[in-house]
LODRENLUM-845985 format. One record per residue (C-alpha): x, y, z; residue in three letters. Coordinates in steps of 0.5 Angstrom, whole numbers, padded with zeros to 4 digits, always signed. Layout:
BEGIN
XYZALA ...
***
This chain:
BEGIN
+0058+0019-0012UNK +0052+0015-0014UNK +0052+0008-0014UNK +0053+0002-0019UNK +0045+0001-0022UNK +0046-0006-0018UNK +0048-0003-0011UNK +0042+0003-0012UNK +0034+0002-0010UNK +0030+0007-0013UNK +0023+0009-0010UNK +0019+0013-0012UNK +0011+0016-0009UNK +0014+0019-0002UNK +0006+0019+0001UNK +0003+0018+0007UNK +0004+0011+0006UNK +0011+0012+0002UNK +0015+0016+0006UNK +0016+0012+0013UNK +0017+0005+0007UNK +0022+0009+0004UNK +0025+0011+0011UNK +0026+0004+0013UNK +0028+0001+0007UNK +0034+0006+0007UNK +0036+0004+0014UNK +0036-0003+0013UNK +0040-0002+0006UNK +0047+0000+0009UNK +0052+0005+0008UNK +0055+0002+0001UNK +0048+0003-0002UNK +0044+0008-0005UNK +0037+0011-0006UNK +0033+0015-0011UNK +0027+0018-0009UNK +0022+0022-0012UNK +0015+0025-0011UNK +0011+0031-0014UNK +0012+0034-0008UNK +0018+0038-0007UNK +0018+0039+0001UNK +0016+0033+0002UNK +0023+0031-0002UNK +0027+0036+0002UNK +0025+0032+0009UNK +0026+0027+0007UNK +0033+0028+0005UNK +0034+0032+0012UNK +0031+0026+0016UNK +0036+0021+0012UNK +0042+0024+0014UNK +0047+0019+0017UNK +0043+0013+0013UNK +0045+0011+0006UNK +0046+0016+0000UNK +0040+0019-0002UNK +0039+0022-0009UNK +0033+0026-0011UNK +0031+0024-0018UNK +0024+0026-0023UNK +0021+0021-0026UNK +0021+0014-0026UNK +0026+0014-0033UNK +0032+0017-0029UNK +0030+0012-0023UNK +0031+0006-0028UNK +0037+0009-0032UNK +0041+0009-0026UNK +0038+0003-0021UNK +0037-0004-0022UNK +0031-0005-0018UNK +0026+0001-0017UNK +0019+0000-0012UNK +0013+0005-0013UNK +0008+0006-0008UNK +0003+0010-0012UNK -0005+0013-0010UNK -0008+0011-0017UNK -0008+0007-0023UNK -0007+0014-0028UNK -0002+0015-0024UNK +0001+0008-0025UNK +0001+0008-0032UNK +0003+0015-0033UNK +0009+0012-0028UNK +0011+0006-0032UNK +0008+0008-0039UNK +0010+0014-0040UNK +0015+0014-0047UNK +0019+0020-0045UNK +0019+0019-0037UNK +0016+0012-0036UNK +0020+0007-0032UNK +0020+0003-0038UNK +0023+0008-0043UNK +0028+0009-0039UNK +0030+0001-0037UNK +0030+0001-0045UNK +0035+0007-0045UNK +0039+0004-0040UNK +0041-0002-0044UNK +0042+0002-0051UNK +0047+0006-0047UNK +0051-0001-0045UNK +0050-0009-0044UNK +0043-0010-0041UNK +0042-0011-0034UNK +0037-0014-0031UNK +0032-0010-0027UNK +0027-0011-0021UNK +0021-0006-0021UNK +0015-0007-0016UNK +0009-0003-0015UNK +0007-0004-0008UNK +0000+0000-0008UNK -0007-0002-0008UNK -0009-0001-0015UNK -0016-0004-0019UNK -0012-0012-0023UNK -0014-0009-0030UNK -0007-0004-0029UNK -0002-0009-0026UNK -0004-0013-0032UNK -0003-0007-0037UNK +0004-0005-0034UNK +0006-0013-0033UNK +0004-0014-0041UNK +0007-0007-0042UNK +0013-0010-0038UNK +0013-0017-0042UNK +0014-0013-0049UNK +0019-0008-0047UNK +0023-0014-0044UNK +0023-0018-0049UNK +0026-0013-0053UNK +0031-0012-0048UNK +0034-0020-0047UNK +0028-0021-0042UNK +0032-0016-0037UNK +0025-0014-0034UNK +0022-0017-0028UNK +0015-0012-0026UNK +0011-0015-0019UNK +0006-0013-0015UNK +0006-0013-0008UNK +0001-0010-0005UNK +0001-0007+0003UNK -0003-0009+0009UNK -0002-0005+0016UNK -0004+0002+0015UNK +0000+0009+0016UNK +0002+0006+0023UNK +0005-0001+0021UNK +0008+0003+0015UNK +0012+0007+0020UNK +0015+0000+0025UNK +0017-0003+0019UNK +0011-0009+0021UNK +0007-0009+0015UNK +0004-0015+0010UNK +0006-0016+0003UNK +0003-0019-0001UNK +0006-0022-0008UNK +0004-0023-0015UNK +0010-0025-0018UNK +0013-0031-0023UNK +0016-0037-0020UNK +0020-0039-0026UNK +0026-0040-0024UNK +0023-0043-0018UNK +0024-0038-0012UNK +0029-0033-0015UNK +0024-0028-0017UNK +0020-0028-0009UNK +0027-0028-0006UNK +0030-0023-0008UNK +0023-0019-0008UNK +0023-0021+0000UNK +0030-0018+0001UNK +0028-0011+0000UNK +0020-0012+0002UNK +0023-0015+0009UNK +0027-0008+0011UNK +0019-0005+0010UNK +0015-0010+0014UNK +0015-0017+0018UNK +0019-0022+0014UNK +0014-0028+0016UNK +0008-0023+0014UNK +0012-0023+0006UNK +0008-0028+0003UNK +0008-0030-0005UNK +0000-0030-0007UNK +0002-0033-0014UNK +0003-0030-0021UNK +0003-0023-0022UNK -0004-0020-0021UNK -0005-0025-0015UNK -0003-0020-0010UNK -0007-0015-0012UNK -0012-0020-0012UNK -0010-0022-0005UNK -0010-0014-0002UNK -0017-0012-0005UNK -0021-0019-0002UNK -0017-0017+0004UNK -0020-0010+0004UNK -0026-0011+0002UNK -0027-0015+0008UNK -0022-0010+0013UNK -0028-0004+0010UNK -0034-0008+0012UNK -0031-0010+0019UNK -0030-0003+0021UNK -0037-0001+0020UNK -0039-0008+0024UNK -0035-0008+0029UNK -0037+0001+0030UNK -0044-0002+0030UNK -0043-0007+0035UNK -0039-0002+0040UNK -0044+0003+0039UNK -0048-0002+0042UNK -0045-0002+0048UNK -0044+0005+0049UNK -0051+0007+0048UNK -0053+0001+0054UNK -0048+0004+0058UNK -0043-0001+0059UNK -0036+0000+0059UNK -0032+0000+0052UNK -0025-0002+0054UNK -0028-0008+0059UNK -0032-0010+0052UNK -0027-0010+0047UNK -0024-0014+0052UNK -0029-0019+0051UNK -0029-0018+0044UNK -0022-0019+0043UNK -0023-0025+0047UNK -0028-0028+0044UNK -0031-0030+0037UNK -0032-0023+0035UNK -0025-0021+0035UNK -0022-0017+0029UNK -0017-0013+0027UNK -0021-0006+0028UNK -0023-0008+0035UNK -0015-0011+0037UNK -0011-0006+0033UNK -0015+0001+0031UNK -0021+0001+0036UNK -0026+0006+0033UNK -0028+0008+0040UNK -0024+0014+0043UNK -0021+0012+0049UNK -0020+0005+0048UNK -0013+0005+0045UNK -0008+0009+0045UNK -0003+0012+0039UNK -0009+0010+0034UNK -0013+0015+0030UNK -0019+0014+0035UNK -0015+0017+0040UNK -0013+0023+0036UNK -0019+0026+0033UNK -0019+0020+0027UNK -0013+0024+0024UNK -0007+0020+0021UNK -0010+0013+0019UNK -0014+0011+0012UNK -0018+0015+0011UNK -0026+0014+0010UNK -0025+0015+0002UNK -0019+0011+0001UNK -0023+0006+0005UNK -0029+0008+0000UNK -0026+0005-0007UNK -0022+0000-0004UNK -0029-0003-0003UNK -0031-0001-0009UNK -0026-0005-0012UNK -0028-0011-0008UNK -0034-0010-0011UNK -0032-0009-0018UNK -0027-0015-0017UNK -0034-0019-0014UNK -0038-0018-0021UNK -0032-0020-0025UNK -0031-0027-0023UNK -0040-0028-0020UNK -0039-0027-0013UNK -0046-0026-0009UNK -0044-0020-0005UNK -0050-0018+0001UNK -0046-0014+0006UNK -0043-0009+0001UNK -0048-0005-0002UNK -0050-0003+0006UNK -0044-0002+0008UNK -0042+0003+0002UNK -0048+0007+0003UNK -0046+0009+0010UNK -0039+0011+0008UNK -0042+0015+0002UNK -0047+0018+0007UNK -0041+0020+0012UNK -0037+0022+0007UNK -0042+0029+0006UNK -0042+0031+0013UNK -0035+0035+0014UNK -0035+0033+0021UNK -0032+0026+0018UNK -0030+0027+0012UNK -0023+0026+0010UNK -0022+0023+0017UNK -0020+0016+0018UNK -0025+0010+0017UNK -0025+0008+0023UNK -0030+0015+0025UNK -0036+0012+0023UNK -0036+0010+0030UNK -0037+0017+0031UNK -0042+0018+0025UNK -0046+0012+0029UNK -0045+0016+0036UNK -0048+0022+0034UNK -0054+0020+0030UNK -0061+0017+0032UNK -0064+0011+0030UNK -0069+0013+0025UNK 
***
């Protein structure tokens, strides 16, 4: 039997990210909950439930308007803005539609829906606006939050992740509080962090993947130095990690195979964020730049190698971390 729509979570985009999300937040729920999912992928949903088994009940439903129909609070975890928007906005299956179908249907309750993925300002604006109106609609039921994701595919699977959230703070801390009770299940509670109002954790997440995209290439151009003098990579990494030049890619998802083990490195570059993932996040940095007047200098490089590793097979679709190996097999011109 399903749930009341207070003791149900929906969650919807069941991805490389997604699913171990998903996963964790359903062991940390508990057996009196239940959660939706739903995804484009059909296999994708039958592991999930085979793998859920023992853990709270878990229902498989198409789209968002069911998810909002029958939860109160729903979390997305989506690849593209279009996406987005079709997600939420769509008036026959959109998450909003069906919040509005589920107050036509009986009193109104009130509704959590956050969106954790990294998506460009401009459609977490349209989506809070659109949220807004269908609210005002509906008694001011509605409470849309971005609340972008740090820590990669293995963070994902801990439950270690970084949050961070763009919310309203009026009434002061009841919005982030109770976003904090469900995001704490997925990642590191003291790594849940309110950025300001909604939009600002977008903002926060594409600075941080902006810097995190250029520290990828800085950090495989500084190893490959090293590997080319002939010095020992692990004994620099100590050194590095160590002194002024740590950073997260030499601490945490060292590009050199053999550094660190249970990183993408050390299995063919597979299983991590993928070069063109690390391409458009950067791009939207860059686009984030123009649109306050920021002077950018490092980021043009920086993506001119990542369009020119990205035609070569041998790295294409690997994690982004493998211009490391583009910079290995290749001579100084």
């Amino acid at each position: 039997m399903t749930s009341s729509p207070g003791d149900t979570v929906a969650f919807i985009g069941l991805g490389v990210m997604g699913y171990p999300m998903a996963l964790n937040l359903l062991k940390g729920l508990g057996p009196d909950k239940t959660l939706l999912i739903c995804d484009v992928s059909n296999d994708i949903l039958d592991r999930f439930q085979t793998e859920a088994k023992g853990d709270a009940a878990v229902i498989v439903v198409s789209n968002g308007f069911q998810a909002a129909k029958m939860a109160n609070t729903i979390i997305t975890m989506l690849p593209t803005s279009d996406v987005v928007e079709s997600v939420y906005l769509d008036a026959d299956s959109g998450i909003l539609a069906g919040a509005a179908a589920a107050a036509q249907s009986g009193s109104p309750e009130t509704k959590l829906i956050m969106e954790c993925g990294t998506i460009d300002t401009a459609t977490i604006k349209r989506v809070s606006m659109a949220t807004q109106t269908t609210s005002a609609r509906l008694s001011d039921t509605l409470t849309f939050v971005d609340a972008p994701v740090s820590g990669g595919p293995m963070g994902a699977a801990a439950g270690t992740l970084t949050f961070m959230v763009g919310c309203s703070a009026v009434p002061p801390g009841s919005v982030f509080s109770a976003v904090k009770s469900y995001l704490q299940h997925m990642g590191k509670p003291e790594g849940i962090f309110r950025c300001g109002d909604v939009g600002a954790g977008t903002a926060f997440k594409i600075i941080n993947n902006y810097l995190s995209a250029i520290t990828s290439l800085a950090a495989s151009e500084a190893l490959n130095i090293g590997v080319k003098a002939g010095l020992d990579p692990k004994l620099l990494t100590d050194v590095i990690n160590g002194s002024s030049g740590q950073c997260w890619v030499t601490s945490k998802s060292n590009p050199v195979p053999g550094v660190q083990a249970n990183v993408p490195s050390a299995n063919g570059y597979e299983g991590g964020f993928r070069i063109e993932l690390c391409s458009k996040v950067l791009s939207m940095g860059s686009k984030l730049a123009d649109e306050v007047g920021a002077k950018t200098i490092l980021d043009g490089p920086t993506q001119k190698a990542f369009q020119e590793v990205m035609k070569d097979g041998r790295y294409r679709g690997k994690d982004a971390r493998v211009v490391y190996r583009w910079l290995n097999d290749s001579s100084k011109d």
